[in-house]
N, C-alpha and C positions, 0 to 999 in steps of 0.2 A: 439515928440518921438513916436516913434512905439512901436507896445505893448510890442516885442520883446527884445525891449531895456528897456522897464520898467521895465519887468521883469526880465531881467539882473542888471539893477540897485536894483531891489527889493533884491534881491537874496543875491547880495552884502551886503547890509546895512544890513542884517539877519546873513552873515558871522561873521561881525564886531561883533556880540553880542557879540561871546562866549570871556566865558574870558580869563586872560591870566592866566595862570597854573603854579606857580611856582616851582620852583623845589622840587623835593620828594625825593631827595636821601635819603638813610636810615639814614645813619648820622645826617642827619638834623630835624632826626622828634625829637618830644618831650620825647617820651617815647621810650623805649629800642625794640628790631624789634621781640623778646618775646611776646610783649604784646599787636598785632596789630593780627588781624585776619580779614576775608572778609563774608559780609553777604551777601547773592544773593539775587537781588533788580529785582524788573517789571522790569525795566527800565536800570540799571545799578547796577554791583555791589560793593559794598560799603563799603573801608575801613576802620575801627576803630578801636583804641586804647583806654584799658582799664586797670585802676589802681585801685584796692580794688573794693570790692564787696558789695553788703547790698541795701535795700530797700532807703536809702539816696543817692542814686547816683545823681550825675549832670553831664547832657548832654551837651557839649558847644559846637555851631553851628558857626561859621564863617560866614566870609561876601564874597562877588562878587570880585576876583580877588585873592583872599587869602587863606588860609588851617589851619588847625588845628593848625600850629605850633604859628599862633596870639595869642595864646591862655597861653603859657609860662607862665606868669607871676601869672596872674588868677589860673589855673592849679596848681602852685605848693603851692601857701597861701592852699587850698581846699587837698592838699594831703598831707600839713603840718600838718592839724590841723584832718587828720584820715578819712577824705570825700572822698570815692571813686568818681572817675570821670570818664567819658566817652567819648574821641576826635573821633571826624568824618570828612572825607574830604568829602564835598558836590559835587555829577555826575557832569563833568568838569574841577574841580579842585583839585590840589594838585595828590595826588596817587590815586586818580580817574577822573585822564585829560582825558583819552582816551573814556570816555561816553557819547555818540553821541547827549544827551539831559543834556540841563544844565538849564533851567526857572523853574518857579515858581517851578507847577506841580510836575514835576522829582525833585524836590531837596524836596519838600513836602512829596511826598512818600517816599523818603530815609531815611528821620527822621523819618517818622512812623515805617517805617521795620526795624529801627533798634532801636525802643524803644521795638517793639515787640520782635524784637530778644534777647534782652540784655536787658529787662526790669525787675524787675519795676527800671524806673526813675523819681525822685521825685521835681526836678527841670531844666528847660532847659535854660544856659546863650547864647543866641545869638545875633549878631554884623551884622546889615544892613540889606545884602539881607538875611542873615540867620534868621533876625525875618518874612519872609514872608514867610519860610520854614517850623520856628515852628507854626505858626499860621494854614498854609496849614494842617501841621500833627495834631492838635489836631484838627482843623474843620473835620477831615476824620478817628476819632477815638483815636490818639494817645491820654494816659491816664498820662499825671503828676500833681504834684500839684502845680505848682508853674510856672509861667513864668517870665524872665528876658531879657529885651527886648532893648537893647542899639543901639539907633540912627534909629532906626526903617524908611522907608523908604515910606513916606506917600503920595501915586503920589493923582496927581488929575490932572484936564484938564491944568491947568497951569505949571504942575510941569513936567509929563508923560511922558513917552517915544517919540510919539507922536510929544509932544508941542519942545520936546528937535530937535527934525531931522528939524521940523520945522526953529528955529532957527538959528540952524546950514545952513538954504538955501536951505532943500532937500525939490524939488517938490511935492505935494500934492497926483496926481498918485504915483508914487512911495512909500511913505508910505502907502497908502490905499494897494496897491498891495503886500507890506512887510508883514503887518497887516494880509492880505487875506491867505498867504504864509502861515504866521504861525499857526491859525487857522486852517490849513490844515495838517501842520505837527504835531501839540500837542495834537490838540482837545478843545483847550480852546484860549479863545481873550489874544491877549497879553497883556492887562491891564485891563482883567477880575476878579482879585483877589479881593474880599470884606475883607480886609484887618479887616477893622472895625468890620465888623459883626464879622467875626470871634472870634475877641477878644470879644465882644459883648455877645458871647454866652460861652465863656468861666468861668467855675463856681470857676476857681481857683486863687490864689491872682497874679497877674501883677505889675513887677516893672516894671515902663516907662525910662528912660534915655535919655537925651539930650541934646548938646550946644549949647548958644547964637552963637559960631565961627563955627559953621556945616554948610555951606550955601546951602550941600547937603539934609539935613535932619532938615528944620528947626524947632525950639523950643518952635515957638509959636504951628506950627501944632500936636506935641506932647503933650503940657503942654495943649492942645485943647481938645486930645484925653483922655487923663489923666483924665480929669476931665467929660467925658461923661461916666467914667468907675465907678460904683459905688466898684468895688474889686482892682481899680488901684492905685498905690500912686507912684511917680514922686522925682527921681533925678534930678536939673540942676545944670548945669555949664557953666561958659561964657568966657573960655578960650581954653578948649581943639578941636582938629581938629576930623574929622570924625574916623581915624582909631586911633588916640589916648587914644577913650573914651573906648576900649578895651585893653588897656595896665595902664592904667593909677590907681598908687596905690590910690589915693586918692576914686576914682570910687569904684576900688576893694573893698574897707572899708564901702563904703557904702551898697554896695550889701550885704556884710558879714553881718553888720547888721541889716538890712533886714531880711536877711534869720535866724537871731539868731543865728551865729556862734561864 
């Protein structure tokens, strides 16, 4: 191939990232179109929806493909029991489709600027690529107490984005030149995130969550992480699917008591 076509091939395969944006009709969000306001981001800005107020608030973060409204179930046990809550759609997704940055980075600073904005928040629940968001924001200052961190998304040289194109057939130039690409448009490696550290330096308690049936997120690599964490302690289960473990009452019960509710 010529370079030209590499980097058309590169280009491509960097298209494919972003995700896919489900719909945001108002109808469909969670909470009433009241109670949604916009905070101006670096980067993009950032819808969210807020019910009750007070230094107890929980922030709940979503995953890669998906928006606030995963969140239903979760959401309403927490505004059952008088816990203000706080939904956000992450730059890409949901009513913030149209923000031209949607990786780590950008989705990192969106949760910080909007714990600054709407802060204090004293717990954050997020689901996949959302736990590399919360991680992102409290390693870059945001301030809560509490992380909840469901199915968390633990790359390494086997697991990575990288190992994945590979698999999939796509020639070695072409991810180097994707890789090069993006580095070029974010400022940071596309699988530059110290995931660990982050949590590593984090002084406040970490619930871990995980399934045996995740084969996206697996269980041992969490229950791995869990235990290097001396402020961490670990949900499992060996039935539920990746986006289940964010809807799933049994889960929600657990959290709750966790958190003392």
């Amino acid at each position: 191939m010529t370079d030209a076509e590499i980097t058309e091939k590169a280009e491509a395969l960097l298209a494919e990232m972003r995700p896919f944006a489900p719909s945001a009709a108002p109808g469909q969000n969670f909470l009433p179109p009241e109670t949604r306001r916009t905070i101006p981001g670096e980067f993009a800005d950032i819808p969210v929806w807020r019910a009750g107020d007070g230094p107890d608030t929980t922030l709940f973060i979503h995953g890669w493909d998906d928006s606030h409204r995963v969140w239903r179930q979760f959401a309403m046990r927490f505004l059952q029991t008088g816990r203000p809550i706080l939904l956000m759609d992450l730059p890409g997704h949901g009513a913030a489709s149209k923000a031209e940055h949607c990786s780590w980075p950008y989705a990192g600073a969106a949760v910080r600027e909007v714990i600054e904005a709407e802060g204090p928040v004293e717990t954050i629940i997020a689901h996949s690529f959302g736990c590399k968001a919360a991680a992102r924001a409290v390693e870059t200052g945001a301030e809560v107490d509490t992380l909840i961190l469901i199915a968390p998304p633990l790359d390494n040289r086997e697991r990575g984005w990288a190992s994945r194109q590979r698999k999939q057939g796509v020639d070695d130039a072409i991810i180097e030149k994707a890789q090069a690409l993006y580095k070029t448009q974010t400022g940071v490696e596309m699988e530059g995130q110290d995931f660990r550290g982050a949590l590593a330096r984090f002084r406040g308690r970490i619930l871990l969550v995980g399934s045996e049936a995740d084969e996206g997120c697996p269980l041992q690599d969490i229950r791995a992480l869990a235990e290097s964490l001396p402020n961490a302690d670990l949900v499992e289960d060996y039935e539920l699917g990746h986006r289940e473990l964010a809807l799933d009452p049994g889960i929600l019960s657990s959290i709750t008591h966790f958190l003392g509710h």
